[in-house]
N, C-alpha and C positions, 0 to 999 in steps of 0.2 A: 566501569569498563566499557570502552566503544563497542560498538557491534563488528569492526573488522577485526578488534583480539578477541572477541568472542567465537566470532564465525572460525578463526586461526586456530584455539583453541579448542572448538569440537572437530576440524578438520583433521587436526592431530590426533583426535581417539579413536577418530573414522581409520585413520592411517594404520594404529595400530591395533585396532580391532579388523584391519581385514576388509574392512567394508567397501569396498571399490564406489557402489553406487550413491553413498552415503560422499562420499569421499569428494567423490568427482561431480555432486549438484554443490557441496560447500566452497571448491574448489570455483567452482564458476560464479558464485553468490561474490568469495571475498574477490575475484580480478573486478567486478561488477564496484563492487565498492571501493577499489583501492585508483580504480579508473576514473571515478567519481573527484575523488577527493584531491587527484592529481589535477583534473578539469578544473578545476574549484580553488586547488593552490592552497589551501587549510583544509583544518578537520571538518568533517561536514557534522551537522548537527541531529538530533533525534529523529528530526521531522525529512530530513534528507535520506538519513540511512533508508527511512521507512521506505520513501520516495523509491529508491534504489530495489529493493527486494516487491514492492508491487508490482515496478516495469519489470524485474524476469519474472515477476509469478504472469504475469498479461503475455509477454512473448512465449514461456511455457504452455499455457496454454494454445495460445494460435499455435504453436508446432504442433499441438495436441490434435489440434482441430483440422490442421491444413495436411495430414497425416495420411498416406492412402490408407484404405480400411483394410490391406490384409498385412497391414504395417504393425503388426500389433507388437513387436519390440519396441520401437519408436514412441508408440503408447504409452508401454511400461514405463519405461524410460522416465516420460514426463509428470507421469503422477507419480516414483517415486522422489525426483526433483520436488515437483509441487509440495509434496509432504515435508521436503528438508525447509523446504521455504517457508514452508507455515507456520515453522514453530519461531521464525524471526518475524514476521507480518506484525502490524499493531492490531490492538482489537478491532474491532470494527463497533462503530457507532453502532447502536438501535433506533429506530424509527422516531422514538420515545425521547431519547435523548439529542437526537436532532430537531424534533418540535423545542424541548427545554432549550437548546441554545439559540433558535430563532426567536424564541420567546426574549428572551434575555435583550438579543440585540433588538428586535422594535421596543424593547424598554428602552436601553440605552440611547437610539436614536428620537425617544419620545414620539414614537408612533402610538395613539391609541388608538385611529381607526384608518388602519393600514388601506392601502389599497394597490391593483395591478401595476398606479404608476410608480411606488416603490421600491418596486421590486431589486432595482439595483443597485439601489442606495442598500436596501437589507444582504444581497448578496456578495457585493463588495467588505463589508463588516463582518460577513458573516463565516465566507470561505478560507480566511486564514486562520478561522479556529476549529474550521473542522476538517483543513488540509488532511489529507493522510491517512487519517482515521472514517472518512467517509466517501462515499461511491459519492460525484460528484451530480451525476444525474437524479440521484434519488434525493439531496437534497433539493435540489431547483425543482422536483416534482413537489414536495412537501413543502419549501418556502409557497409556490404556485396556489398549492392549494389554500396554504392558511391567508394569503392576499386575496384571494380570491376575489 
């Protein structure tokens, strides 16, 4: 099942459970993704949907943040979105398993004694496998450190 019959498919129990709030963050998640897919011209894949639900959980939040402070509907607002969003997000890597997969690629690249000037040769190998699943600056902090 794609993630826009998915999202379809909880929108619809949002709808009949009543749930306005629920309703209307699903409701914006599936135009988010059916926008996508139309840009795109085919079905968009795992790693795109994902792509899709990180940019509104990011612009959710900046409304969260750019928010006046006695705006505190507008708040609500976006952490109960946030919440609807979360439960479609991928996991997110661990620190632990992004060392494991840079490990992997200075294998595959035949790096035994890596150094700063490879870093983009490891980086370019390395960010299409942890698209999506990882904050992208935390890797390049953790590739940095292990070239050291």
């Amino acid at each position: 099942m794609s993630m826009i019959e998915d999202v379809r498919s909880q929108m619809m129990k949002a709808m009949k459970s009543r749930d306005k709030d629920r309703k209307d963050a699903l409701s914006m998640l599936l135009s988010a993704l059916k926008n996508k897919a139309i840009d795109k011209r085919a079905d968009l894949t795992q790693a795109e949907e994902f792509e899709v639900v990180k940019k509104e959980m990011k612009q959710t939040k900046e409304t969260m943040e750019l928010a006046p402070a006695d705006r505190t509907d507008i708040k609500e607002a976006c952490e109960k979105r946030l919440a609807v969003y979360q439960e479609f997000a991928p996991e997110e890597m661990s620190e632990e398993a992004i060392r494991d997969a840079v490990k992997e690629v200075l294998h595959a690249l035949g790096l035994t004694e890596p150094s700063g000037k490879d870093k983009g040769r490891v980086m370019k190998e390395l960010m299409p496998k942890v698209k999506g699943r990882a904050d992208g600056g935390l890797v390049n902090k953790i590739v940095g450190e292990m070239l050291g």
